[in-house]
N, C-alpha and C positions, 0 to 999 in steps of 0.2 A: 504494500500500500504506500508506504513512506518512498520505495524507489521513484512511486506515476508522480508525486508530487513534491518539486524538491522546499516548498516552501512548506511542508503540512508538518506537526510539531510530534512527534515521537509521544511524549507524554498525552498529548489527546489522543491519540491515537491504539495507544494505550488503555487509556482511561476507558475506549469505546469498545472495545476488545473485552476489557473487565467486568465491565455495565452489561455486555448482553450475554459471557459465560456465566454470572451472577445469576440473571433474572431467567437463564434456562437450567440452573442448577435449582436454586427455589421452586419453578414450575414439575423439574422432573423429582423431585423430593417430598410431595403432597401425601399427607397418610390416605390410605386408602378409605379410611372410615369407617373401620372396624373401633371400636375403642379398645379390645382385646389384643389386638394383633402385634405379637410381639417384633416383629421386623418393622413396624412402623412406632413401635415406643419413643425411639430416640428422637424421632423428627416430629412426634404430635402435639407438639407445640411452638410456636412463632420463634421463643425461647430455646426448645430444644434444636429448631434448627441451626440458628444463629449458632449455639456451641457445634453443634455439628460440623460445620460451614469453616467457623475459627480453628476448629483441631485440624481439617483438613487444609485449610489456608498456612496453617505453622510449620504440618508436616511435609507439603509439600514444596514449601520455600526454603525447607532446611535440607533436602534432597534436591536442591538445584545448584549448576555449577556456579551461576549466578547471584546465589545468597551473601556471598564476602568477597568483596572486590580488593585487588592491589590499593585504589583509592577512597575505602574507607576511611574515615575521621580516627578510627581507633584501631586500625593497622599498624602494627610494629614495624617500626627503622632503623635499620642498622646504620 
């Protein structure tokens, strides 16, 4: 996307990328509507999914090669 446009900003572009994995990760994460149903516990509530959502948000920015950079603020200099 960023290559068609060389004036378009990385971070919105970004930002738009996040906005609609978001809002189709919430859409495919809807409890079925059992109130029993244990595969849908963790996400049957607004709350449960938000935690839901934050565990997978931490766990997989900690398995990216991308989570610590050489130009980190708190990178160590030799």
């Amino acid at each position: 996307m960023a290559d068609k446009d060389r004036d378009a900003d990385l971070w919105d572009i970004a930002d738009g990328l996040l906005a609609g994995a978001l809002q189709y990760w919430l859409y495919s994460r809807q409890p079925c509507g059992d109130p029993r149903c244990q595969d849908c516990m963790p996400i049957s509530t607004a709350e449960g999914r938000m935690a839901e959502l934050k565990r997978l948000i931490e766990q997989l920015a900690a398995e990216s090669e991308y989570f610590h950079t050489p130009t980190d603020s708190n990178a160590g200099r030799a």
